[in-house]
N, C-alpha and C positions, 0 to 999 in steps of 0.2 A: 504494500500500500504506500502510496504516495505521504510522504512526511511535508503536508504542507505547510505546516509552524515552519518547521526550519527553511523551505522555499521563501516566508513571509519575509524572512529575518534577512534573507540574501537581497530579498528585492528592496527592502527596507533601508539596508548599509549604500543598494548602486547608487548612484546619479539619479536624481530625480529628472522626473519630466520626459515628454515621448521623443523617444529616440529614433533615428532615424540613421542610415549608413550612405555615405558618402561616397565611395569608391577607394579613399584610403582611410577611414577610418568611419569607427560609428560617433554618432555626437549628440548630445542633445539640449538642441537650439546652437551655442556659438560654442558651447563647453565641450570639449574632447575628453569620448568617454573612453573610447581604445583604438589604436592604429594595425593596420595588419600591416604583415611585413611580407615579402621574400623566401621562398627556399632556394637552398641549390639543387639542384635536380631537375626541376621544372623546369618549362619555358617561362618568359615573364606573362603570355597569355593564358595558360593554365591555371597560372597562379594567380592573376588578375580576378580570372572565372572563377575558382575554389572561394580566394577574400571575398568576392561581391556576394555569391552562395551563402556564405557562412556568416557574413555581419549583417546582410538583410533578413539572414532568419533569425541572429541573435536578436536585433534590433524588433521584429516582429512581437519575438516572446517575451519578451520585457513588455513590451505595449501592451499587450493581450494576458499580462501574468495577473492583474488585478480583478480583470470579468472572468476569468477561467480558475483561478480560488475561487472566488464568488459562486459561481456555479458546481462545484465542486464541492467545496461545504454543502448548500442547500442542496447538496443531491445527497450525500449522507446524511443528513438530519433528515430528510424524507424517507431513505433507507431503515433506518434506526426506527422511524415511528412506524413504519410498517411491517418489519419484523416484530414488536413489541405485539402492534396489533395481533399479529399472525400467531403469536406465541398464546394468545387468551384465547384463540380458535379450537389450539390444539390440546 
């Protein structure tokens, strides 16, 4: 099961406010919230394609981590009362 205390707690310590990814780095608003870099091995377009992949979906889930708790709790507190229910049936 998903520990989303601890998820709160990370989202709570990042950078506030929605984030968004730039091409080299993700930010949110003028504030620099991480840069991607480089490997060796790749080409610089692999690696172009991988950063933009991987900070727009960072960027994403941080935006989306506040309604998707939200939802998530209220799906277990609905869970819980219907098990409880189901339990006085049986």
């Amino acid at each position: 099961m998903t520990d989303i205390d601890n998820l709160r707690a990370l989202y709570e310590k990042a950078t506030p406010g929605e984030w968004g990814f730039g091409g080299w780095g993700i930010a949110a608003g003028d504030e620099l919230v991480a840069t991607t870099h480089f490997s060796e091995g790749r080409s610089f377009v692999d690696d172009l394609r991988l950063n933009t992949a991987n900070g727009t979906a960072i960027a994403a889930l941080h935006n989306a981590f506040p309604a998707l708790a939200s939802e998530l709790e209220a799906a277990r507190t609905e869970a819980t009362k219907l098990r409880e229910a189901l339990e006085e049936l049986v």
